[in-house]
C-alpha positions in Angstrom: -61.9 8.1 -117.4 -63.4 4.4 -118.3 -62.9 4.1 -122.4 -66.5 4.4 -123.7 -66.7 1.2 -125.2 -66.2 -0.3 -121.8 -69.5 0.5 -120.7 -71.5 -3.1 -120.9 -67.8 -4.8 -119.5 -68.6 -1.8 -116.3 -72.1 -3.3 -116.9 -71.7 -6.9 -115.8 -69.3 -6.2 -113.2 -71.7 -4.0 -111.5 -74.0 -6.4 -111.6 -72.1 -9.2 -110.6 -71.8 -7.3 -107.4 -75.1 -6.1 -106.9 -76.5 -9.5 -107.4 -73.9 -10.6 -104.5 -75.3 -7.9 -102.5 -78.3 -8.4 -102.4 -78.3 -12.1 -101.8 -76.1 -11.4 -99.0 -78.8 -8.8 -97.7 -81.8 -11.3 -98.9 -80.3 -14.4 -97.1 -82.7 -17.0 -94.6 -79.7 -16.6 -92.1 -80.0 -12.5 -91.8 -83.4 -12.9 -91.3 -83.4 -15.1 -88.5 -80.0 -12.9 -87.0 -82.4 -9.9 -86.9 -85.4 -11.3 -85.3 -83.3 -12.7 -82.3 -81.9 -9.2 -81.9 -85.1 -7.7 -81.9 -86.3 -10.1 -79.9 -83.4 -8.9 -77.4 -83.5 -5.4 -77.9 -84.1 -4.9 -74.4 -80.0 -4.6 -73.8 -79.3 -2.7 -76.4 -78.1 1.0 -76.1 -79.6 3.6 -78.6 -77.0 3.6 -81.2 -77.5 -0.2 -81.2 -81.4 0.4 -82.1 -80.8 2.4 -84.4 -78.5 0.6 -86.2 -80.9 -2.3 -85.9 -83.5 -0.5 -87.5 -81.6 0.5 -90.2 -80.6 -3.1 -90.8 -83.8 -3.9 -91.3 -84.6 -1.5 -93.7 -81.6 -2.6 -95.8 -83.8 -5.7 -95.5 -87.0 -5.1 -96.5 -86.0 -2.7 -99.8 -83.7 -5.7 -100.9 -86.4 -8.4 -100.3 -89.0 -6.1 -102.0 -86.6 -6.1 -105.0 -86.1 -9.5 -107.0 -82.1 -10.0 -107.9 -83.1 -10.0 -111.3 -84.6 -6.6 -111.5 -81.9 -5.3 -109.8 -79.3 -6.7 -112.6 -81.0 -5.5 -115.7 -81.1 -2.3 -114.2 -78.2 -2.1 -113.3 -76.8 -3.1 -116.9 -79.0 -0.8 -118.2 -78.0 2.1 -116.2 -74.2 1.6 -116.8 -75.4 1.6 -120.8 -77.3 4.4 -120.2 -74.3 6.8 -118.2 -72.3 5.9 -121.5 -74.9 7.3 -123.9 -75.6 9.9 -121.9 -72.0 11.9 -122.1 -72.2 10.6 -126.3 -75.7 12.2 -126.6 -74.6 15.4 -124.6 -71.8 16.0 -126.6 -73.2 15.6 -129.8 -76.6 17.3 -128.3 -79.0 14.7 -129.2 -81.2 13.5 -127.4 -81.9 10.5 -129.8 -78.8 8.7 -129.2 -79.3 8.6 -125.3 -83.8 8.3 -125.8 -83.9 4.4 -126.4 -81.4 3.7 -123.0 -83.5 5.6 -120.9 -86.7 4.5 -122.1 -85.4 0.8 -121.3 -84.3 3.1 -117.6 -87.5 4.3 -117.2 -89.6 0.9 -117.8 -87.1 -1.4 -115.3 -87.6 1.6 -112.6 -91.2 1.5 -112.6 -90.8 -1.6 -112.4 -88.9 -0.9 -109.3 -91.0 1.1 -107.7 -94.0 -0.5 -107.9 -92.4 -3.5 -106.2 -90.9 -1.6 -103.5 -94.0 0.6 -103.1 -96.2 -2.8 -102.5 -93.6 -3.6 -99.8 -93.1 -1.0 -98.2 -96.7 0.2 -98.5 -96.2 3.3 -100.2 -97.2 4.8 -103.5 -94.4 4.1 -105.9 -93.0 7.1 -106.5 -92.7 7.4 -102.6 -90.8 4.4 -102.6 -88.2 5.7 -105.1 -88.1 9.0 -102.6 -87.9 7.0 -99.4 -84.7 5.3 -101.1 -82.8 8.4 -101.3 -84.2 10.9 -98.1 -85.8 8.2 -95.9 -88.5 10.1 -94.1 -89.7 12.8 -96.4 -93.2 12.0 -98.4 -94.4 13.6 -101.8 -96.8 15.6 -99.0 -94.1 16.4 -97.5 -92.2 17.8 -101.0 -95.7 19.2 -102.6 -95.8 21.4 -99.2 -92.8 23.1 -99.3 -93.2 23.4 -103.5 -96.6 24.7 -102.5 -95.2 27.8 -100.0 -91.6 28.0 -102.1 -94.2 28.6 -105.5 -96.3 31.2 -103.8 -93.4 33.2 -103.0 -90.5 32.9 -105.8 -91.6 34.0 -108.9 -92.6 37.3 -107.5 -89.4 37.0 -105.5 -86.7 36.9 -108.7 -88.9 39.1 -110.7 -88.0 42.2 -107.8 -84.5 40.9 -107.3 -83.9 41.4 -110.6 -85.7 44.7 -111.0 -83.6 46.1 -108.0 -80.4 44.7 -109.9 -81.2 46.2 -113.3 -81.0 49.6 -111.8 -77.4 49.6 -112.0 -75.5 47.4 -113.9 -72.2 45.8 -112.8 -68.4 46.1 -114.0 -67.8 42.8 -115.0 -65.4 40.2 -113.2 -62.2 40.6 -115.6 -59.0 38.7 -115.6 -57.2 35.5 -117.1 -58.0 32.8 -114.9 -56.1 29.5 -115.9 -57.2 26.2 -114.8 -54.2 25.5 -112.9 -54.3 28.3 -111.1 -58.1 28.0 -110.7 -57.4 24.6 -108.9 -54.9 26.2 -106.8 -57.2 28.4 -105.1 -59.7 25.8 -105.0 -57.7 23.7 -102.9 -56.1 26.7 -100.7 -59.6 27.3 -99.7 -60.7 23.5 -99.1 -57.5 23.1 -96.8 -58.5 26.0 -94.9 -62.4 24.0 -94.5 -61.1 21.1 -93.3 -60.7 19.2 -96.2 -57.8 16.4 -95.8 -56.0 16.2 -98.7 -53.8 13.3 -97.2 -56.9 11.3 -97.3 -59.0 12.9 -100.6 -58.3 14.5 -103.7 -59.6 17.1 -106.2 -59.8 16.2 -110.1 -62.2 17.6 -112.7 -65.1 15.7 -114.1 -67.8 16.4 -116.8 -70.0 16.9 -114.0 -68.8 18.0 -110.5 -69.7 15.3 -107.7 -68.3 13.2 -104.6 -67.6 9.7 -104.5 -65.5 7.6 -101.6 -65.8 6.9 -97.8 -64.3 9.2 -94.7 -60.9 7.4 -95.6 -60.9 7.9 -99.0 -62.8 11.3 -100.8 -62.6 12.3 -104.1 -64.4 15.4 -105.0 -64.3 16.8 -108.7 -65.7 20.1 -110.5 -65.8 21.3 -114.0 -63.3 24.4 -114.7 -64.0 27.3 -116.9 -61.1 29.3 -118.1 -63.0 32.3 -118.4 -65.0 32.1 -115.1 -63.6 32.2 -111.8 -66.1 31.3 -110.0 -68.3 28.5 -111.5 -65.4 26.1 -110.2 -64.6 27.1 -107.3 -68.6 27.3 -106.4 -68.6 23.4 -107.9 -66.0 21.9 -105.7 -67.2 23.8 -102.8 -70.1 22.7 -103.4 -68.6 18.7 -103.2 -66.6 20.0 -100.4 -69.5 20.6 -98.1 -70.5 16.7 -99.3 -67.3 15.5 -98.4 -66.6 17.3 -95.0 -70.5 15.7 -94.1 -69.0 12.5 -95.1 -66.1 13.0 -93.3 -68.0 14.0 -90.3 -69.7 10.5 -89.6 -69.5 8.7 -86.3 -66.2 6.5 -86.4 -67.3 4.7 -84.2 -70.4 3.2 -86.8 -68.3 3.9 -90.2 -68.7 0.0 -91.1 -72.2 0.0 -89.5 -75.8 1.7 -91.7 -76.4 3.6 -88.8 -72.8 5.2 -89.5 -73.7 6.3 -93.0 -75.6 9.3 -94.0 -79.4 10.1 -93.2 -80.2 10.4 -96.7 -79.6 12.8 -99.9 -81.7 15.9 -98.7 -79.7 16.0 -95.6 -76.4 15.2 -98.0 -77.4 18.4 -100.4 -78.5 20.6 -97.4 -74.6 20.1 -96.4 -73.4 21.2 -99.9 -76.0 23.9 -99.9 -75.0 25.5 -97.2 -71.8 25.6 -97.9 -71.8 26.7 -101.7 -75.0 28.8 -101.4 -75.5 30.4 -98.1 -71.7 30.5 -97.0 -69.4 31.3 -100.0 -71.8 33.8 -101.5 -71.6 35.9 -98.2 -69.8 39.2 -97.6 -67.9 37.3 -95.0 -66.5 34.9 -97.7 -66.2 37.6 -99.8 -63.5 39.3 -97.9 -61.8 35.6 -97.5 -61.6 35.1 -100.9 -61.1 38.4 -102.3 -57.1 38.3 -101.2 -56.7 34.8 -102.9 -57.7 35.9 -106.0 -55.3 39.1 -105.9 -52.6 36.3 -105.3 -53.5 33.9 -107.8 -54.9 35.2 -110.8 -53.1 39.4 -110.4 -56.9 41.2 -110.6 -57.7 44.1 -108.9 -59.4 48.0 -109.3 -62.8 48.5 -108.6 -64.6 45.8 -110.2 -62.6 43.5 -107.9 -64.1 45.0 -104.5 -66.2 43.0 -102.1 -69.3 44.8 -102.8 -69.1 44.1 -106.5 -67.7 40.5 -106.2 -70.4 40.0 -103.6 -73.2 41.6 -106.1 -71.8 38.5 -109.0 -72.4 35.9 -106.8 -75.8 37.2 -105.6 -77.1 38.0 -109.0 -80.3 36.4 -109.9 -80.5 35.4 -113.4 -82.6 33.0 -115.5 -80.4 30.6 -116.7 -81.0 27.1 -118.1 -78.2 24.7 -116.5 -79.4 23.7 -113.2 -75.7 23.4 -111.5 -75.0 26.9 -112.1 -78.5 28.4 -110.8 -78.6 31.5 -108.2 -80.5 30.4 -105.0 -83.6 32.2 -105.8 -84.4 30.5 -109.4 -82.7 27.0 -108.3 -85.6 25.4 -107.3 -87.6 26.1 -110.0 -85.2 24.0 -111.8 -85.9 21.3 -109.4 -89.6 21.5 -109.3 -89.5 21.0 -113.0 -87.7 17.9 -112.8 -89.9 16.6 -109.8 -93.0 17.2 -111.9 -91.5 15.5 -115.4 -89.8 12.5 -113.4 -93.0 11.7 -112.6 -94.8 11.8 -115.5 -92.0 10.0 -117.1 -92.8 6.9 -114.3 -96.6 7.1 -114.9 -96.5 7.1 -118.1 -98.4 10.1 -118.9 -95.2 11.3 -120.4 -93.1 9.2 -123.0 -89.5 9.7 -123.1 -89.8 10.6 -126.9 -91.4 13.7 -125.4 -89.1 14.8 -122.9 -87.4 17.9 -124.8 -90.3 19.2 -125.7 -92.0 19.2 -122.3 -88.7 20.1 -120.7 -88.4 23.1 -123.0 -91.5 24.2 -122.4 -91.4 23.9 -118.4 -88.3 25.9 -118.9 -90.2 28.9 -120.5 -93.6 28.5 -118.4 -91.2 28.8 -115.1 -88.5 30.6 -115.9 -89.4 32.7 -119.1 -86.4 30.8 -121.4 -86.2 28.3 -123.6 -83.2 25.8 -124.4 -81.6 25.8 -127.9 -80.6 22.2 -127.8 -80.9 19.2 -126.1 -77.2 19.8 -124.4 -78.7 22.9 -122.4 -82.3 21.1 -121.8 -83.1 17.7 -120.5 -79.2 16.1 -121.0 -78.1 18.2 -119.0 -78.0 16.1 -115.7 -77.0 12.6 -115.1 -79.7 11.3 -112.8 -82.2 9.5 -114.9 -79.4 7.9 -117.0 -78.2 5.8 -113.9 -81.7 5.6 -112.9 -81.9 7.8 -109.9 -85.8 8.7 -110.1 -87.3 10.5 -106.7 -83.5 12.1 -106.4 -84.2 15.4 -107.3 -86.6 16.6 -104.3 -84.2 16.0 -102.2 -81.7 19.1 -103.9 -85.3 21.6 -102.9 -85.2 19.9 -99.6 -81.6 20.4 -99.2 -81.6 24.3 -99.8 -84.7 24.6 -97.2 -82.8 22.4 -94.4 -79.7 24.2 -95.1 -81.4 27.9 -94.6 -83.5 26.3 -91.3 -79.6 25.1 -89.6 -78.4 28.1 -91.2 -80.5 30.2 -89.0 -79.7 28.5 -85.6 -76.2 28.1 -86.6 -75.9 32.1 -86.5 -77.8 32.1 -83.5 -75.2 29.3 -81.8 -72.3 31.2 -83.3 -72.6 34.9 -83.3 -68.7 35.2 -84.7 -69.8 33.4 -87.7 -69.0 35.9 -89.9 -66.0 37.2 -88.4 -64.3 33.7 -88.4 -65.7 33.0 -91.9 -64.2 36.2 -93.2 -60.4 35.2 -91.9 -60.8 31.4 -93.6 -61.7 30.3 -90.1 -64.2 27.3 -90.2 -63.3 26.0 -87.3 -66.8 27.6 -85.3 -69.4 26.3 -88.4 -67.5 23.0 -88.8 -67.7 22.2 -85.1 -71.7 23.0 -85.1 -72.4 21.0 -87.5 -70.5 17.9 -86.4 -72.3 18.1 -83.0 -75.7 18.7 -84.8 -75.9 17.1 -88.3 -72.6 15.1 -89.2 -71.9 13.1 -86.3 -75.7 11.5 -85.8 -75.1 9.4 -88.9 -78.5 8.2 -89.7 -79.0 7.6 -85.9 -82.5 9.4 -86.1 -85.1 10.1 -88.8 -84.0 14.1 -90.5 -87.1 15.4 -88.9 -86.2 14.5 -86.0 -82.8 15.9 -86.0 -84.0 19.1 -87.4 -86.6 19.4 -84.5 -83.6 18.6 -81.9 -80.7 20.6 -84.2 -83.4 24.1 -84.4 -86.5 23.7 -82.5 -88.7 23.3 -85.7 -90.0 20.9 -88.0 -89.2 21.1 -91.5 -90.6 24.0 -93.4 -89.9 26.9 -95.9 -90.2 29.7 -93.8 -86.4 30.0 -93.1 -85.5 29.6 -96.3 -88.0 32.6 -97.7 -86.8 34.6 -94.4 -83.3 34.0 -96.0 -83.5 34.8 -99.5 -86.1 37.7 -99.2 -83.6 39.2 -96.6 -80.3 38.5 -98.4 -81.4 39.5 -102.5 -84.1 42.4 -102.0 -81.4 43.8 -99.2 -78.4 43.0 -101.6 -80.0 44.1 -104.8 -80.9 47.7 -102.8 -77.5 48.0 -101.9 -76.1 47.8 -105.4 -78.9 50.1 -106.9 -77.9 52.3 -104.0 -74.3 52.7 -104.3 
């Protein structure tokens, strides 16, 4: 809602602050505060430990930083966010190219420090920032076995689909009735409304701390379901958020382990959960009450067939699970280039575009629908995006033990009961903070080590047995 103009005035104030934080976090006196509780560590419980170590990495990123750096980028991100919306509305990337190339240099920049530091390659650092733990090995891996098995994979999904088309979805579905559904079904998750709020955005996301949550999505009066899917998505951000240790809010070790383990929460919940028959038969009644539809095309099997379709689409946000991480892979592979150098910014639609059409056989008209389309680079959040591909392959790995755990999943998920799935995950994910690394909670939460083998058990099972079933009936 900040008037445009304001951006440089945001600018300098976020600055002002960084530039406190930082020598707060930088200072002589924290240094020697942390070596004489290291030095006792000895009586300390494990929560204690933890939350020393994570002190110390607080530390180390902000020493490995100079306060300087960290203002001009942080000036230069705030100039970049406003450019960004102007560029995407006008569908130019030349307005916005100029702000991110300045982005792009300071980040580098960045990373190269940190990387030095911490003794990792650069682009490493930037990932370690945002999913402590995970490596580019780690990333190219699962890329490697998601590549090998997804093209192949939407190309028979879609086959099997195309054998009978669907009635389409119609209706009048108002915004304000939109939201009204949105929120019956975020009060029935868990969502406190006392202590949050919903509100629409240009681009859905979740901001705030367990006391305060504010969640927003984008609303499309002639789609039911984009919106709902967008602040669900939020919503499974917000009820992680919500789910941290109490007793460590003020504390790091209190906060989240890190954005893959943030977007496998969201993931879950939009993808795996409220694209299920189970939710299905939940929702179906809500939208009878709020929006009047019904007759056949309003049926669980072929509301349940929408949300499962697999379709190559350009925007990234409103992606099918199968062709999602192709969107991600390109914008792991570009972000990259962009930091190297290999790639100049000036060149950015033109590669995007054509990563588009190698990967998923399209090709953006404008700028709007191609590389503006997301706000991460603006506000110079490079080695971000992995952590969405990691997030749908931890989601599908809990997923799996989570059915296991809960064998009335489905039946409680199908009467807007969340009360089973909610409880899991705050003994197995939400309530360990950032207590212990994300491997090691997934090794603890389902026996395994991350990998993509859940996730292709998931999809193959859930779209080639889907897609049958619509072809079939």
């Amino acid at each position: 809602m900040m008037p445009r103009g304001s951006a440089d005035v945001r600018g300098e104030q976020l600055a002002a602050l960084e530039t406190e934080h930082h020598a707060l976090l930088t200072a002589p006196r924290i240094t020697r505060l942390l070596d004489r509780a290291q030095a006792n560590s000895q009586g300390l419980v494990d929560w204690q430990v933890a939350n020393l170590r994570e002190m110390r990495r607080q530390r180390d990123h902000a020493i490995a930083t100079p306060v300087a750096l960290i203002s001009r980028l942080t000036k230069a991100a705030s100039r970049a966010e406003a450019r960004w919306l102007e560029a995407r509305q006008q569908g130019k990337f030349e307005v916005f190219a100029p702000h991110l190339e300045e982005v792009v240099h300071l980040v580098r920049d960045k990373a190269a420090l940190l990387g030095q530091a911490l003794n990792l390659a650069p682009y490493d650092a930037l990932v370690d920032e945002f999913s402590p733990g995970i490596t580019t090995a780690d990333i190219d891996a699962m890329f490697k076995a998601l590549g090998r098995r997804l093209p192949s994979l939407i190309r028979e999904a879609i086959a099997l689909q195309e054998a009978r088309p669907l009635p389409p979805l119609t209706g009048k579905f108002p915004p304000g009735k939109q939201k009204a559904v949105i929120v019956e079904v975020m009060k029935a998750m868990g969502f406190p409304f006392d202590r949050g709020r919903l509100d629409e955005s240009e681009h859905p996301f979740t901001e705030g701390v367990p006391g305060d949550i504010r969640v927003t999505t984008r609303l499309d009066p002639n789609e039911p379901f984009s919106g709902l899917l967008g602040a669900l998505h939020e919503t499974g951000h917000a009820l992680y958020d919500l789910g941290l240790p109490q007793d460590w809010r003020d504390q790091p070790v209190g906060r989240d382990r890190g954005m893959a383990l943030e977007e496998s929460q969201s993931l879950l919940v939009e993808m795996i959960l409220c694209r299920s028959r189970p939710f299905v038969r939940y929702i179906q009644p809500l939208f009878l009450k709020h929006f009047g539809v019904g007759g056949p095309e309003w049926e669980i099997e072929n509301v349940y067939a929408h949300l499962t379709r697999v379709q190559r689409g350009l925007i990234r946000v409103d992606a099918d699970e199968l062709t999602y991480p192709l969107h991600i892979m390109l914008r792991y592979e570009l972000e990259k280039q962009l930091l190297s150098g290999e790639l100049a910014v000036r060149d950015l639609p033109e590669a995007w575009n054509a990563g588009m059409e190698q990967r998923l056989g399209i090709r953006p008209e404008n700028d709007a629908d191609g590389c503006l389309q997301d706000i991460h680079w603006a506000v110079g959040s490079f080695g971000y995006f992995p952590s969405y591909a990691l997030g749908a392959v931890i989601a599908a790995q809990l997923y799996e033990t989570l059915r296991t755990d809960v064998p009335e999943l489905d039946e409680q998920l199908s009467k807007g009961e969340f009360s089973g799935l909610l409880g899991w995950l705050r003994t197995h994910v939400h309530g360990l903070g950032a207590k212990v690394p994300v491997q090691d909670l997934l090794k603890s939460a389902t026996g395994k080590p991350l990998a993509a083998v859940s996730f292709i058990r998931y999809v193959e099972s859930k779209y080639l047995e889907s897609a049958e079933s619509v072809a079939a009936a």
